[in-house]
C-alpha positions as a printed Julia matrix, in Angstrom:
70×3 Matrix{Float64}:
  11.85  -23.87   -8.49
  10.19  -21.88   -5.81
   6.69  -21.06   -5.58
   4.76  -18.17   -4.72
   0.82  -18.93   -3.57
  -1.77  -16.84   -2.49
  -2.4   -16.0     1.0
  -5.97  -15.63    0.71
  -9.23  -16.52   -1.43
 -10.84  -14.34   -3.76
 -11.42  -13.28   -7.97
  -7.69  -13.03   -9.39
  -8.45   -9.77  -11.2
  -4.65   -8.68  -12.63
  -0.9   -10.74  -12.81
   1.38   -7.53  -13.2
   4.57  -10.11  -14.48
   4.77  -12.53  -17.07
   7.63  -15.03  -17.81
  10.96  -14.07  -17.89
  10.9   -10.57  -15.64
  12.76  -10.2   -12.61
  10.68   -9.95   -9.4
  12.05   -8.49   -6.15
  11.22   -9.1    -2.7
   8.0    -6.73   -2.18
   7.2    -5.91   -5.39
   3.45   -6.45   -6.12
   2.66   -9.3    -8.76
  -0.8    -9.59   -8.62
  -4.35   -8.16   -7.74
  -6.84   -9.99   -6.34
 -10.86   -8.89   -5.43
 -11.43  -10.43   -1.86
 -14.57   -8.93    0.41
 -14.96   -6.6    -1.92
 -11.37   -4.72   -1.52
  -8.68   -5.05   -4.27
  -5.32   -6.3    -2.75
  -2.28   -6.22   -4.64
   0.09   -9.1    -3.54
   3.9    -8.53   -2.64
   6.38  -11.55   -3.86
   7.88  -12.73   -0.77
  10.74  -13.91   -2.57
  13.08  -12.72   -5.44
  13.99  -14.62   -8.69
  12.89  -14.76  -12.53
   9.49  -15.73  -13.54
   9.13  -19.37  -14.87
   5.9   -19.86  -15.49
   2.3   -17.82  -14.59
   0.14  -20.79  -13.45
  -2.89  -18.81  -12.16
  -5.06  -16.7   -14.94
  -6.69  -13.15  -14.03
 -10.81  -14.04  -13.92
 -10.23  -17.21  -12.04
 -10.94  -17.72   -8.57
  -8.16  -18.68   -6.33
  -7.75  -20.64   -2.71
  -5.62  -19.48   -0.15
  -2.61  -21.57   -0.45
  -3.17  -21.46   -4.41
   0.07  -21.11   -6.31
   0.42  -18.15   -8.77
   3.65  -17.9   -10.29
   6.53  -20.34  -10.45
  10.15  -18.47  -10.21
  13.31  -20.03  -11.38
């Protein structure tokens, strides 16, 4: 199980997977609103997506995980 958080704190607008796709190294995941600037988030790792632990609308904490991949 390997984990990918988010590097930085803002409004989790959009998760762009959902279980069971494939993610590759780079490949954006996520959107989140921080300072006012929408930043899509690359997976730094590659696997299949377990589980989507963070929901778009919420708030998220740097260090906060997002996804779960198997």
């Amino acid at each position: 199980m390997r984990k990918i958080n988010s590097e930085m704190a803002g409004m989790l607008i959009e998760i762009l997977v959902k279980p069971g796709d494939a993610v590759t190294v780079g490949q954006n995941i996520a959107k989140i609103e921080s300072m006012k600037m929408e930043i899509e988030v690359p997976s730094p790792l590659e696997g299949t997506v377990e589980e989507v632990v963070a929901e778009a609308g919420e708030f998220v904490n740097e260090g906060d995980t997002l996804i779960v991949l198997a």
